[in-house]
C-alpha positions in Angstrom: 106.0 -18.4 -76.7 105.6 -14.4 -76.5 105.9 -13.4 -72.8 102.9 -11.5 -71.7 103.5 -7.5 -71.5 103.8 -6.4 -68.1 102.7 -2.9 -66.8 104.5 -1.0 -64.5 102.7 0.5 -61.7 103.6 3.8 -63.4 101.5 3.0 -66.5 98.6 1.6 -64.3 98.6 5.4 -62.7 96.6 7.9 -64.1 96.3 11.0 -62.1 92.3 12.0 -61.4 91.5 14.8 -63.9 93.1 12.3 -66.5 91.1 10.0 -65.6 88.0 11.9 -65.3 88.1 13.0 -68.5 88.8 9.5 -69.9 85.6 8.2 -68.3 83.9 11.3 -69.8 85.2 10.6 -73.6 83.9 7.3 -73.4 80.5 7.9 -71.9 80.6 10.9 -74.8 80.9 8.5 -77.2 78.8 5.6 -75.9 75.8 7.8 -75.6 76.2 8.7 -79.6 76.3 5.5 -80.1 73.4 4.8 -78.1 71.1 8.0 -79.7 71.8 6.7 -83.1 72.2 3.0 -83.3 69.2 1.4 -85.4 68.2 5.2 -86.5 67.7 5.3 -90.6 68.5 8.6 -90.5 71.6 8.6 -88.0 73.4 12.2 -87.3 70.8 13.6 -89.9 68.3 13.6 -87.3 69.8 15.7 -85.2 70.1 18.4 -88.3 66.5 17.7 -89.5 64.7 18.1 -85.9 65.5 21.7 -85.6 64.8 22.7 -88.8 61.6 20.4 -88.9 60.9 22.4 -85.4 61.6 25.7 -86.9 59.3 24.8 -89.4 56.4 24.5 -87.6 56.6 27.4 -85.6 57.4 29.8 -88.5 54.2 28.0 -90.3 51.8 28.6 -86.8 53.1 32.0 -85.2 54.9 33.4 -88.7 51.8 33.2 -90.5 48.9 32.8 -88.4 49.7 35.6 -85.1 52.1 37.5 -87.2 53.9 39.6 -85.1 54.6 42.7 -87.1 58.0 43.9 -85.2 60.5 45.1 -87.2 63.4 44.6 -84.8 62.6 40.7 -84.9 64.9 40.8 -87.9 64.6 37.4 -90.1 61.9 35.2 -88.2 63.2 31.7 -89.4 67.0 32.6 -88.2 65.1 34.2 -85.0 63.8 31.0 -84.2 65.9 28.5 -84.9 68.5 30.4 -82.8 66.2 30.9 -79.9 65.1 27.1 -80.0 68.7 25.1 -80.0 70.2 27.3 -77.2 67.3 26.2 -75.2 67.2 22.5 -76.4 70.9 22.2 -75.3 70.0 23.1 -71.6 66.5 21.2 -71.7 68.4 18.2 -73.0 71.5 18.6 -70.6 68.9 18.8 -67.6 66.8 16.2 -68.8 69.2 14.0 -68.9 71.5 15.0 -66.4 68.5 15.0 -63.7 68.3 11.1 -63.8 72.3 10.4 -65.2 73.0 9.2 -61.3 70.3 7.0 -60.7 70.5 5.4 -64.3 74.2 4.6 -63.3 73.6 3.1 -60.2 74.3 -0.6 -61.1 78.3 1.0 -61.7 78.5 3.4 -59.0 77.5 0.3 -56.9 80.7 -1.7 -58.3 83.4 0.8 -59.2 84.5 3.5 -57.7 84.1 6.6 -60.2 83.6 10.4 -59.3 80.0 10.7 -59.5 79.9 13.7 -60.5 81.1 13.0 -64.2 77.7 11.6 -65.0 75.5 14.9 -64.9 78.9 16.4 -66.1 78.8 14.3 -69.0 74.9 15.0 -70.2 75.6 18.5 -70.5 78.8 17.9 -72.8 76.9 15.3 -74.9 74.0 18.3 -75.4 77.2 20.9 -76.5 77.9 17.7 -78.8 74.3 17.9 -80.3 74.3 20.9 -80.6 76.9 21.4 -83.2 75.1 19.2 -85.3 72.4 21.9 -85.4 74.5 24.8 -86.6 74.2 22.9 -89.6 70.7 23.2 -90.1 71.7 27.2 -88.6 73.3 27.5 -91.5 71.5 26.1 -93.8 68.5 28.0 -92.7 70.7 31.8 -92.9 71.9 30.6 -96.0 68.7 29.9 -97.6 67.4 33.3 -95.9 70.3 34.9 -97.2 71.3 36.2 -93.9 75.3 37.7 -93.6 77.1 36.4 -91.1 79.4 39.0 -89.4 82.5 39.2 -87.4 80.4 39.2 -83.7 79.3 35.6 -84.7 83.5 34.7 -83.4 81.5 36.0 -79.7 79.0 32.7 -80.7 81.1 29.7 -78.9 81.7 31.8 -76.0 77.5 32.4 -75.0 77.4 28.7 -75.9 80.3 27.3 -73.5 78.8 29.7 -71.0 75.0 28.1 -71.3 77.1 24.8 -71.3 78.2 25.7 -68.1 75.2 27.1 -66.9 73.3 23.9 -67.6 75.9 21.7 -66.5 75.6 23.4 -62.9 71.8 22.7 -63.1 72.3 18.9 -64.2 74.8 18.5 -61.2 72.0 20.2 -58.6 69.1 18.4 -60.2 70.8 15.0 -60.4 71.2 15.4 -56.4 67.7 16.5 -55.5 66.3 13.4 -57.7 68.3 10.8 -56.1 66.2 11.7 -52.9 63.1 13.1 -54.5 61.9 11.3 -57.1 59.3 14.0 -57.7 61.8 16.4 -58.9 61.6 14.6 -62.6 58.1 15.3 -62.9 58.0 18.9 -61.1 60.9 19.5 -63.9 59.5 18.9 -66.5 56.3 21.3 -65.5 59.2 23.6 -65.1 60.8 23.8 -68.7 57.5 24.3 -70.0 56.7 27.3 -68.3 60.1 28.5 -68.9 59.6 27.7 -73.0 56.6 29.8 -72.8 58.0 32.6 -70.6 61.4 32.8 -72.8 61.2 34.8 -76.0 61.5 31.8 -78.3 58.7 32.6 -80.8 57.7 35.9 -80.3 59.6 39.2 -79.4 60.3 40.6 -76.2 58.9 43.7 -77.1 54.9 42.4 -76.8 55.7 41.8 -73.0 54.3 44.1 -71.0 56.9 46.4 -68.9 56.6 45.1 -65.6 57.4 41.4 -67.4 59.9 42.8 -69.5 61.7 43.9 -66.6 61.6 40.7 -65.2 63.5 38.9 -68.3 66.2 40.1 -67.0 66.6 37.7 -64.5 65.7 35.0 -66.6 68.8 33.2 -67.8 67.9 31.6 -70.4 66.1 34.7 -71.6 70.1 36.2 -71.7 71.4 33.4 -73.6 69.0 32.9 -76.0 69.1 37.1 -76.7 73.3 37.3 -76.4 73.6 34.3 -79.3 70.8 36.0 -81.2 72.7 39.5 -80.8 76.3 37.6 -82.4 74.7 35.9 -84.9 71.7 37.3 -86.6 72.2 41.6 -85.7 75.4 41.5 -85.6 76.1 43.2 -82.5 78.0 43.2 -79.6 76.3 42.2 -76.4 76.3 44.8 -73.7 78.8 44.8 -70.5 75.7 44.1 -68.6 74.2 41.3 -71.3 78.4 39.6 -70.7 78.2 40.0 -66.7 74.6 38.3 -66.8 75.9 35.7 -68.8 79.0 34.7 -67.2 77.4 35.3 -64.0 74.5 32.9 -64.5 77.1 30.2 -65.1 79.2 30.9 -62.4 76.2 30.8 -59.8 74.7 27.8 -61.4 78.2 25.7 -61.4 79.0 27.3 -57.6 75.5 25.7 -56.2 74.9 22.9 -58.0 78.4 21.5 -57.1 78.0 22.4 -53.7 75.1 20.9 -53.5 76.4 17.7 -55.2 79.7 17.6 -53.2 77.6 17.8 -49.8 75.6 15.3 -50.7 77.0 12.6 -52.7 78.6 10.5 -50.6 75.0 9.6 -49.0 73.7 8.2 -53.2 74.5 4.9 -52.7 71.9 4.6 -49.8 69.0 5.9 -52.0 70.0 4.2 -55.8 
């Protein structure tokens, strides 16, 4: 009879980070699962919505408001860039807001840094949206836009919104696990923010005083840095990069302070 294999305590050992990421592969993975199981479609979905989406608005505001701005470049590849950068942070958020609560039954019973769980929402949104530089492509390829060398600056702008939205997720997940509100007062909040981010119609038709003010709009320096890469073909200024990076760095700075402070007190309100 086959002796059962033993592991040594050196096996059993795996130091934190190793283990954090483990625990964030799998919860990766299980949510993919989750997203597409009994889906007819499966992955194609997540190529189809954005172009379905990009669709729409080129049919409403393309045709029917037509915005006559010659800097807007191709409208179709103007949109559909505009609309996944924000979908990755509104999903990451989204999800990320209620990722501690929905894991209370296992925070309850194994000990797990919590903070992989908002952590994780915001990689699974990166993870989606790879899936829709598909239909990115597909729609500059149908368009017949060139894509240049500045589109190599492309991941960067999208690991820094990553990171910017992962910072969020990890403040707003703390703030709903004692105010419930916070889920509904969010979502209020990302539609204003759709409408006051140039998604569907240029910057330039803002009046001055508004214009100004995009600048401290985040997303509004995302959305326009990815859009610079990709469909002009130029390279974002030094004060487009510092916004950038310096969004992120806030975001991650506060909302893992925030977490930290108060995470060991989320078993008492989950």
């Amino acid at each position: 009879m086959a002796q059962p294999k033993t592991i040594s305590g050196k096996d059993a050992w795996y130091p934190a980070g190793q283990k954090d990421l483990f625990i964030l592969k799998q919860l990766v993975t299980k949510d993919f699962k989750l997203k597409y199981r009994r889906s007819a479609l499966g992955v194609l979905w997540s190529v189809l919505n954005p172009l379905l989406m990009m669709l729409v608005l080129a049919a409403v505001f393309g045709s029917f408001m037509r915005y006559n701005d010659p800097s807007i470049g191709n409208y179709a590849v103007y949109l559909i860039l505009g609309n996944t950068a924000f979908q990755l942070m509104n999903d990451a958020t989204s999800q990320g807001m209620s990722s501690i609560i929905v894991a209370a039954p296992l925070l309850k019973k194994v000990k797990v840094n919590r903070y992989v769980f908002p952590v994780q929402k915001a990689l699974f949104a990166g993870v989606n949206y790879a899936f829709s530089i598909i239909a990115i492509a597909l729609v500059m390829l149908v368009e017949q836009t060139p894509l240049g060398l500045t589109a190599l600056l492309w991941p960067l702008f999208l690991l820094l919104l990553i990171a910017f939205s992962m910072g969020l997720s990890l403040l707003l997940s703390a703030l709903s696990v004692f105010f419930r509100d916070v889920m509904h007062l969010w979502s209020v909040i990302l539609t204003a923010w759709t409408y006051l981010t140039p998604l569907f119609y240029p910057v330039s038709i803002l009046p001055d005083s508004i214009h100004y003010l995009e600048r401290f709009n985040p997303m509004y320096c995302y959305v326009t840095a990815i859009r610079q890469v990709v469909l002009y073909q130029q390279v974002p200024s030094a004060a487009m990069f510092g916004a950038c990076i310096g969004y992120a760095v806030l975001s991650l700075v506060i909302g893992y302070a925030v977490f930290h402070r108060h995470e060991h007190k989320f078993i008492l309100y989950i």
